[in-house]
MARZAVO-46973 format. One record per residue: residue number from 0; x, y, z of N, C-alpha, C in turn. Coordinates in steps of 0.1 Angstrom, whole numbers, plus 2048, in hexadecimal, padded with zeros to 3 digits. Layout:
N
     k   n.xx   n.yy   n.zz   ca.xx   ca.yy   ca.zz   c.xx   c.yy   c.zz
   NUM      X      Y      Z       X       Y       Z      X      Y      Z
...
This chain:
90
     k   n.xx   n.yy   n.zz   ca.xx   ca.yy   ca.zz   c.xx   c.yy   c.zz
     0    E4C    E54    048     E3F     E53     04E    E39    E61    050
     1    E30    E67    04B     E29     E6E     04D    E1E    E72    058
     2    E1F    E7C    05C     E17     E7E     068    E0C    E86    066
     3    DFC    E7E    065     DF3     E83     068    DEB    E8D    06D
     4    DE2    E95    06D     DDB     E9E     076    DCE    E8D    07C
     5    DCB    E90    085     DC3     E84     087    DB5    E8B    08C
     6    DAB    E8A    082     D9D     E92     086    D94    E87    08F
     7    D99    E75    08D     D91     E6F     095    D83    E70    08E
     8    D77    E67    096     D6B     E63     092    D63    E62    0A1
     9    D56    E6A    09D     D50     E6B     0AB    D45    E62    0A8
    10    D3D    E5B    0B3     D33     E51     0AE    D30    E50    0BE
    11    D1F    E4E    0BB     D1A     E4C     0C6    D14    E3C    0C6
    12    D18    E35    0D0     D15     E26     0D4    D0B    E26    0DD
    13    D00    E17    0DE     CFA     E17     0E4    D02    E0B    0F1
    14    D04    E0E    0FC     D07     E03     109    CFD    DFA    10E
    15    D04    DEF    112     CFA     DE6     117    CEC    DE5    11E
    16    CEE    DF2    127     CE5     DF9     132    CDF    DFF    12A
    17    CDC    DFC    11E     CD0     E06     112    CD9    E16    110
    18    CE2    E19    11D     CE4     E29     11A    CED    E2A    10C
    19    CED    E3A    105     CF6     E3B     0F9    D05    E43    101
    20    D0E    E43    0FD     D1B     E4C     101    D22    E4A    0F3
    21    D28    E58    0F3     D30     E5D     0E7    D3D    E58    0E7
    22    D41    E55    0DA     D51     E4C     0DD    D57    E52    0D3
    23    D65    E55    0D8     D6A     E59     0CE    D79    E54    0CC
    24    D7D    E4E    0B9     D81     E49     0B3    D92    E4F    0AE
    25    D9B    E4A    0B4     DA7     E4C     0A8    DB1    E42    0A7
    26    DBB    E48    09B     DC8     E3E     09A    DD3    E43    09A
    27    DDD    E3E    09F     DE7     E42     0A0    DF2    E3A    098
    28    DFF    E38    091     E07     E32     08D    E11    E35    095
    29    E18    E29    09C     E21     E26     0A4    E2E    E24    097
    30    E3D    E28    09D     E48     E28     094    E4A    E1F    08D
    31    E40    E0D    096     E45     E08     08D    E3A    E02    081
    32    E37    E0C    080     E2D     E0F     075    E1B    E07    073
    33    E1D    E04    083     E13     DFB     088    E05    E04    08E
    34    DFB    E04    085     DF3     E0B     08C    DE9    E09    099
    35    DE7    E11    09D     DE2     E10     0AC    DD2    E17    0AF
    36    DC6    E12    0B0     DBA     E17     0B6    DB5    E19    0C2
    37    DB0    E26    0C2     DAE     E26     0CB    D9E    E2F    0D0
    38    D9E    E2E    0DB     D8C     E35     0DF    D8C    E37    0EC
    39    D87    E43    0E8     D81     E48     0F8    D72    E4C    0F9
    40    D6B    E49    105     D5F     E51     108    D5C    E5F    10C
    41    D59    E65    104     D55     E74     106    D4A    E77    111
    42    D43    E6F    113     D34     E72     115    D29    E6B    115
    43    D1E    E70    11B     D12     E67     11F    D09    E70    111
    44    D00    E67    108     CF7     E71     104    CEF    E7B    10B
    45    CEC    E76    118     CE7     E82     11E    CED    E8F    121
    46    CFC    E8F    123     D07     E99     127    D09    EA3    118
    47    D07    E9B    10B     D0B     EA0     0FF    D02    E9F    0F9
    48    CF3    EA0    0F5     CE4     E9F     0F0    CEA    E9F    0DD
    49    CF2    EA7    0D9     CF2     EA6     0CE    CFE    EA4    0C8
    50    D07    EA1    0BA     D12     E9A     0B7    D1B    EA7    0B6
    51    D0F    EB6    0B5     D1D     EC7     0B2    D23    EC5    0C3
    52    D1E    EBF    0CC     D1D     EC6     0DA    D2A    EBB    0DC
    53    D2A    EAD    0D8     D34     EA8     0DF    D3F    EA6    0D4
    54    D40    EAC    0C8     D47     EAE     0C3    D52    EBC    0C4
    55    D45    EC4    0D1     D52     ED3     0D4    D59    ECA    0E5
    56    D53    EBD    0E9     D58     EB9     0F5    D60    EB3    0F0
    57    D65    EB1    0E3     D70     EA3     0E0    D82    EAE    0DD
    58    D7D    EBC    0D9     D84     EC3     0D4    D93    EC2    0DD
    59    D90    EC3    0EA     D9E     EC4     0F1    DA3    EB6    0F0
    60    D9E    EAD    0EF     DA5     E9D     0EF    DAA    E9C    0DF
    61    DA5    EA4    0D7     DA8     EA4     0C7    DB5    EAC    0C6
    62    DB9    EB6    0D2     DC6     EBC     0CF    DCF    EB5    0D8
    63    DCC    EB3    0E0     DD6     EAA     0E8    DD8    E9C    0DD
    64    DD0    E99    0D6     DD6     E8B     0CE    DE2    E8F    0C1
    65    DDC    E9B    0C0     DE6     EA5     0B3    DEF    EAD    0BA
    66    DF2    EAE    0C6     DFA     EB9     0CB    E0D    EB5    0C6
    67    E0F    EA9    0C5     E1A     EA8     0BE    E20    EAA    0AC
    68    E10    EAD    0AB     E10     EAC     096    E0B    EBD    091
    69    E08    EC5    09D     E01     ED7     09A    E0E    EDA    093
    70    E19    ED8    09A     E24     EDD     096    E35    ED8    097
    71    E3F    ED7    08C     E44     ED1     08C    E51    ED7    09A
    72    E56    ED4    0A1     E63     ED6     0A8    E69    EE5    0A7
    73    E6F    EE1    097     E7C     EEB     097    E76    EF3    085
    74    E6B    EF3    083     E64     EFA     079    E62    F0E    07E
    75    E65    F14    074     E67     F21     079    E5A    F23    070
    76    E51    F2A    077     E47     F33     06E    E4A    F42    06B
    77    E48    F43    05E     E49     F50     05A    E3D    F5A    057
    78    E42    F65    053     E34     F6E     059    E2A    F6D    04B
    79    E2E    F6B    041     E27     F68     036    E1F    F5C    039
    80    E21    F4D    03D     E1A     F43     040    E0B    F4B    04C
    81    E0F    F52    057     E05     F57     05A    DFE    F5E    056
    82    E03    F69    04E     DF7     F72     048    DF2    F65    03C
    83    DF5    F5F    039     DEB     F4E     030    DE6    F4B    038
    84    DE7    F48    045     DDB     F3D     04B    DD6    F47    052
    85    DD5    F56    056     DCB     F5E     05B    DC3    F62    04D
    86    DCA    F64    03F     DBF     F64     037    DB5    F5A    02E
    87    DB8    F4C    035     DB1     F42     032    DA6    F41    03C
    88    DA9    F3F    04B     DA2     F3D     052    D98    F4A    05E
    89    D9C    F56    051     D92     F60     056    D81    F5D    054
């Protein structure tokens, strides 16, 4: 089973009470290969006016969902792999 980076899906809903709030979307696969959905609320449209704004509010909940898949355990990085992803992501 392979293990995903999970970027999720951000979408803004409209609630009963007329108001909109931002929700945001992922999945997870459980071992027994059963997938699992899930959502949380970010936000009121008023708190986040535009989709860049609550998409930099979803960032810390997006690492905490990947914080077991950034990196494997007992994976050693070497100094060549860094000088690659500092000269990719300069």
């Amino acid at each position: 089973m392979s293990v995903r980076y999970q970027h999720g899906y951000l979408r803004c809903m409209k609630r009963k009470d007329g108001s909109s709030c931002w929700e945001f979307m992922w999945r997870e696969q459980e071992p027994s290969s059963k997938r699992v959905h899930h959502t949380a609320v970010i936000g009121t449209a008023e708190e986040y006016p535009t989709e860049e704004l609550a998409q930099l509010a979803v960032n810390g909940l997006r690492m905490q969902i990947n914080e077991a898949r950034n990196r494997q355990p007992n994976q050693s990085i070497h100094c060549a792999d860094l000088i690659d992803h500092y000269l990719h992501t300069k």
